[in-house]
Structure formats: structure tokens, C-alpha cells
C-alpha positions in Angstrom: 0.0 0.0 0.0 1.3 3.3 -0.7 1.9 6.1 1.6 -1.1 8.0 0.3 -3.7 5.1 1.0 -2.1 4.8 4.3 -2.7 8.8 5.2 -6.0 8.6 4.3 -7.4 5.5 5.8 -5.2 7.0 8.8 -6.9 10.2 8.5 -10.4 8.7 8.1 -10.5 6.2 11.1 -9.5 9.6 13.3 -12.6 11.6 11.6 -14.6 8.2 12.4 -13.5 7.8 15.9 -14.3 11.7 16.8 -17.8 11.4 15.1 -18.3 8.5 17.1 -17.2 10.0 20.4 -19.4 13.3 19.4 -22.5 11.2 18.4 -25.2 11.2 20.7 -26.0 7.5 19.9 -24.3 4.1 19.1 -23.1 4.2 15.8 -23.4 0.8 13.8 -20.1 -0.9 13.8 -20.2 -1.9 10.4 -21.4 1.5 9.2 -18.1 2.5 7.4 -17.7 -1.5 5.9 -18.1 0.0 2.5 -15.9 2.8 3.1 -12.8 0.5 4.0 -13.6 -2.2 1.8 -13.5 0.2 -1.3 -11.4 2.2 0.0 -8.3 2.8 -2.9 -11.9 3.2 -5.6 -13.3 5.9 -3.5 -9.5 7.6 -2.8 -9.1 7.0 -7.0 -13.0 9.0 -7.5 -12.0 11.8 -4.9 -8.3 11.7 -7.1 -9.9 12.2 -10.8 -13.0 14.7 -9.7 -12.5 18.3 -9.3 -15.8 20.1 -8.2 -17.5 22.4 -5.4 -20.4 20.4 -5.3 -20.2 16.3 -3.8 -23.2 15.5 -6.9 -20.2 14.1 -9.4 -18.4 12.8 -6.8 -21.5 10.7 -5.7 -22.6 9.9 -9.7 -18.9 8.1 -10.1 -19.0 6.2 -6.8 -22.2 4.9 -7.5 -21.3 3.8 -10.7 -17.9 2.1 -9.7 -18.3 1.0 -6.2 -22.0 0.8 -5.4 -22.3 -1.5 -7.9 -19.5 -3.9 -6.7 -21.1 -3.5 -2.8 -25.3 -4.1 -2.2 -26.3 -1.8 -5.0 -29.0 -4.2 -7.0 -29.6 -3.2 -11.4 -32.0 -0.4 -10.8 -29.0 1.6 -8.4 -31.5 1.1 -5.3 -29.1 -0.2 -2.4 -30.5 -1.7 0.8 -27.8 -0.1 3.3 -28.2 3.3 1.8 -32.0 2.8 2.1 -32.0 1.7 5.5 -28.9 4.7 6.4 -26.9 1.8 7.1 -23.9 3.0 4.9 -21.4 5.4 6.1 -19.5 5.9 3.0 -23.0 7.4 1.5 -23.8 9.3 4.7 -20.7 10.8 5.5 -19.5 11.9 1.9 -18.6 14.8 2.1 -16.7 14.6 5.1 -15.1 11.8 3.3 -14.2 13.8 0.1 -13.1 16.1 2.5 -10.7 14.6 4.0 -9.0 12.4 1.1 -8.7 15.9 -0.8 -6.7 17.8 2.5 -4.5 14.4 2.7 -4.3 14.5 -1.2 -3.6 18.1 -1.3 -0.3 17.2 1.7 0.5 14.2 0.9 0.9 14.6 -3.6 0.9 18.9 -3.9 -2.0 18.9 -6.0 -4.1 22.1 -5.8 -6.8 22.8 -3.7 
């Protein structure tokens, strides 16, 4: 793994761990599965996307990773449904915070 996956899934499991502390409630364990499990896809999305707004972010990820997770044909997914899907609930926190490591960690502009 290089260094870059490493600072981000570093980076992450701090933002996960504060909004776990900060939550009022139990957060799911498995809530962030997706995240980690496609992690390097959603790092490559955040990587090739440029944009103020999360909307293409979300479009790509849907069509790489959803698809490859609980996503059925139609692009209806039971964990998103059911809010049981970190990586879709906490986007753009996420994006966030692959773009500060990516912006550290390669020099590429904000």
C-alpha cells in the first residue's frame, strides 16, 4: 500500500472515531464496511473529480463502487436505504478529507 492510502485511511478512522465519540447514539459498527472495503476506488474518485459540489463525486462512486457492494440493477441499495452506509452518509466529510490528505500528501491544488 502506498503512503497516500495509508494517510488517508489514517486520517479517516481519526474523523470516524471523533464522530463516534461526538455522536449522541451508538453508531453501527459496520457502518463505514463499505468505506474500507472500497477504499483505494473511492481515494481514485475523490483523485480524478474536481468540483464544489459532492453531486459528481456521488454519480462516479455509485457507478464504480456501489455497484461492486449491495447496490441491485435499478441503483437502489438496501444499506443506503436503511442509512446503514457510512460511506453514503458521510461523503462529504469523506471527500473532505482524502482531498486535505491528497492536497499534503501529492501537492495537488486545492
Amino acid at each position: 500500500m502506498n503512503t497516500v492510502y495509508l494517510q488517508v485511511e489514517n486520517r479517516l478512522q481519526q474523523r470516524i472515531e471523533r464522530l463516534r465519540q461526538d455522536s449522541g447514539k451508538d453508531l453501527p459498527e459496520d457502518l463505514f464496511e463499505p468505506l474500507f472495503a472500497h477504499l483505494q476506488d473511492v481515494i481514485d474518485i475523490v483523485a480524478s473529480i474536481k468540483d464544489y459540489s459532492t453531486e459528481p463525486y456521488l454519480e462516479k462512486l455509485r457507478a464504480v463502487v456501489c455497484v461492486e457492494c449491495a447496490q441491485d440493477p435499478r441503483g437502489t441499495c438496501v444499506r443506503r436505504e436503511a442509512g446503514m452506509c457510512g460511506l453514503n452518509d458521510y461523503f462529504p466529510m469523506i471527500v473532505g478529507t482524502i482531498e486535505d490528505v491528497l492536497k499534503t500528501e501529492t501537492g495537488l491544488p486545492s
